[in-house]
ChimeraX commands (.cxc) that place a marker at each C-alpha (Angstrom):
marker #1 position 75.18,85.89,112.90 radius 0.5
marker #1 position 75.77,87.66,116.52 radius 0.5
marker #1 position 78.20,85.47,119.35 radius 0.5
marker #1 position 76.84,86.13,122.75 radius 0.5
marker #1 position 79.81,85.14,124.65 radius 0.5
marker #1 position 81.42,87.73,126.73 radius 0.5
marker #1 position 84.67,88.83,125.33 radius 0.5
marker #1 position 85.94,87.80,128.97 radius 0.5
marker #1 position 85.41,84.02,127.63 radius 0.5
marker #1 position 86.60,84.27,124.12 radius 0.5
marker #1 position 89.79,85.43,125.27 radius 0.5
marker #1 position 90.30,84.62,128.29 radius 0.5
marker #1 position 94.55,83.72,128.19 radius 0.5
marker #1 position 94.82,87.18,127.04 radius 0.5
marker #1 position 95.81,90.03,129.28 radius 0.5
marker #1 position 94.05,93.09,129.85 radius 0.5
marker #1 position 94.41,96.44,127.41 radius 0.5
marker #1 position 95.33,97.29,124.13 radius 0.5
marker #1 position 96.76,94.12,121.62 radius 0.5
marker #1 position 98.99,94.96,119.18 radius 0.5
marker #1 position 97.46,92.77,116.38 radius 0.5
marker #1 position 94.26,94.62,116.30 radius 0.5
marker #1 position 96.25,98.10,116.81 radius 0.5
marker #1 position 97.96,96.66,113.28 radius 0.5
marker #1 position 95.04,94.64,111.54 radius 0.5
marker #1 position 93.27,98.53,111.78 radius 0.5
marker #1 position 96.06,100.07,110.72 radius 0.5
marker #1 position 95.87,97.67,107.47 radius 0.5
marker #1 position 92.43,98.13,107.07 radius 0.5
marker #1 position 92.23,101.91,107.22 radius 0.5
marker #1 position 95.56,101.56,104.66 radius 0.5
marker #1 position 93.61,100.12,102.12 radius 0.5
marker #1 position 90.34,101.95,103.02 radius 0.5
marker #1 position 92.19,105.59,102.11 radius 0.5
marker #1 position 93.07,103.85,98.60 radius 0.5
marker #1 position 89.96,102.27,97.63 radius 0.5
marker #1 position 87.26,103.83,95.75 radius 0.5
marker #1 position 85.37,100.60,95.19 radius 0.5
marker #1 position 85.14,97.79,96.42 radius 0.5
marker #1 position 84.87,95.46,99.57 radius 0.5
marker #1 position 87.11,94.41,102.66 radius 0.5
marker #1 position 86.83,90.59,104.04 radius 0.5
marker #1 position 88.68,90.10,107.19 radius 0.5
marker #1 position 89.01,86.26,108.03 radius 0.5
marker #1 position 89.58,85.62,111.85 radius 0.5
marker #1 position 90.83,82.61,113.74 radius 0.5
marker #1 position 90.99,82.29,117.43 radius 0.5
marker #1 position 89.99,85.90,117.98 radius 0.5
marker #1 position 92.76,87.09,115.60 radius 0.5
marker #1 position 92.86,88.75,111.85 radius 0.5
marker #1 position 94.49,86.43,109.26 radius 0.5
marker #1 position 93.78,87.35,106.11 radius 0.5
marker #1 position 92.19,90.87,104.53 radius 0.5
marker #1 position 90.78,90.07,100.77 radius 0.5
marker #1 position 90.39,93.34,98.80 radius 0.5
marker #1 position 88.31,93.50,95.71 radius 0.5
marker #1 position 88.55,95.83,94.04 radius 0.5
marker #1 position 86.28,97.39,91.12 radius 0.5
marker #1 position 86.78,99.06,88.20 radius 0.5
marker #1 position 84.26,101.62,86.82 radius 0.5
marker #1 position 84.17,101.83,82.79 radius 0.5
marker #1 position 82.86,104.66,81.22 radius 0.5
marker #1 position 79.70,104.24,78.77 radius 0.5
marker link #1:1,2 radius 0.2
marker link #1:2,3 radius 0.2
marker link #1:3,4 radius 0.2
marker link #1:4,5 radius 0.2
marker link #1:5,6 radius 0.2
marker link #1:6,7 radius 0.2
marker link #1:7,8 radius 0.2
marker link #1:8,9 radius 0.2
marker link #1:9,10 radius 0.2
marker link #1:10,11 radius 0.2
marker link #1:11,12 radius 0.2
marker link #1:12,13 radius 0.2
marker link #1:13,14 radius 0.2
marker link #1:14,15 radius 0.2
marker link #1:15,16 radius 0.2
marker link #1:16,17 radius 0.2
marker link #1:17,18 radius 0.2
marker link #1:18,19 radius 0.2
marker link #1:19,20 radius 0.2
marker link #1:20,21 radius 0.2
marker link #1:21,22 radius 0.2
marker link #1:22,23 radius 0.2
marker link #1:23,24 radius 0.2
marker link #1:24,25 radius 0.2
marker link #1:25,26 radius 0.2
marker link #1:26,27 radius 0.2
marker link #1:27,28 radius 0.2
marker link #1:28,29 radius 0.2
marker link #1:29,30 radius 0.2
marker link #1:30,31 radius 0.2
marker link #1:31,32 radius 0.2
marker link #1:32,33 radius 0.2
marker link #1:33,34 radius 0.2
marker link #1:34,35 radius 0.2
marker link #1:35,36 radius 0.2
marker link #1:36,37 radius 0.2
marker link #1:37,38 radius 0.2
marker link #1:38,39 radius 0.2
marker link #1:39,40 radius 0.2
marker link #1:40,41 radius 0.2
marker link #1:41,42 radius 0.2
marker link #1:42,43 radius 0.2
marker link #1:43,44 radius 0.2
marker link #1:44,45 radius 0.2
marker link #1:45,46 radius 0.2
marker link #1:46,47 radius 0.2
marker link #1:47,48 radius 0.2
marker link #1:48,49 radius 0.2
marker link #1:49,50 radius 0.2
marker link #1:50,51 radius 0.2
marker link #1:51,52 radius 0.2
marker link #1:52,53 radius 0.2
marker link #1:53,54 radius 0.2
marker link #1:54,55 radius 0.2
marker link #1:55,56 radius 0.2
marker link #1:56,57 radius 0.2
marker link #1:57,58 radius 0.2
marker link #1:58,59 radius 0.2
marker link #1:59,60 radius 0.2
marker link #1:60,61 radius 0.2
marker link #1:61,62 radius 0.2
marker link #1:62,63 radius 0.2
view
């Protein structure tokens, strides 16, 4: 599923440059990305925002 909008529209109350909750949602994300061998990431957003990151992760049993 794509969004069209322009970002200018999503959020527009915002001011220009660099937000510090993506700067530390991608800080998270690359945290957990250096420990995880397998696995997945969800990132739940609301109102242009991360909220929650779900990690599952798997465990490999030898035969």
């Amino acid at each position: 599923m794509t969004n069209n909008q322009p970002l200018d529209y999503i959020r527009h109350d915002r001011p220009e440059g660099e937000r510090k909750d993506i700067v530390t949602s991608v800080d998270k994300v690359r945290s957990v990305l250096e420990s995880l061998r397998f696995g997945s990431i969800t990132l739940t957003v609301h109102d242009a925002r991360v909220v929650q990151i779900d990690v599952t992760e798997k465990t490999r049993l030898g035969a």
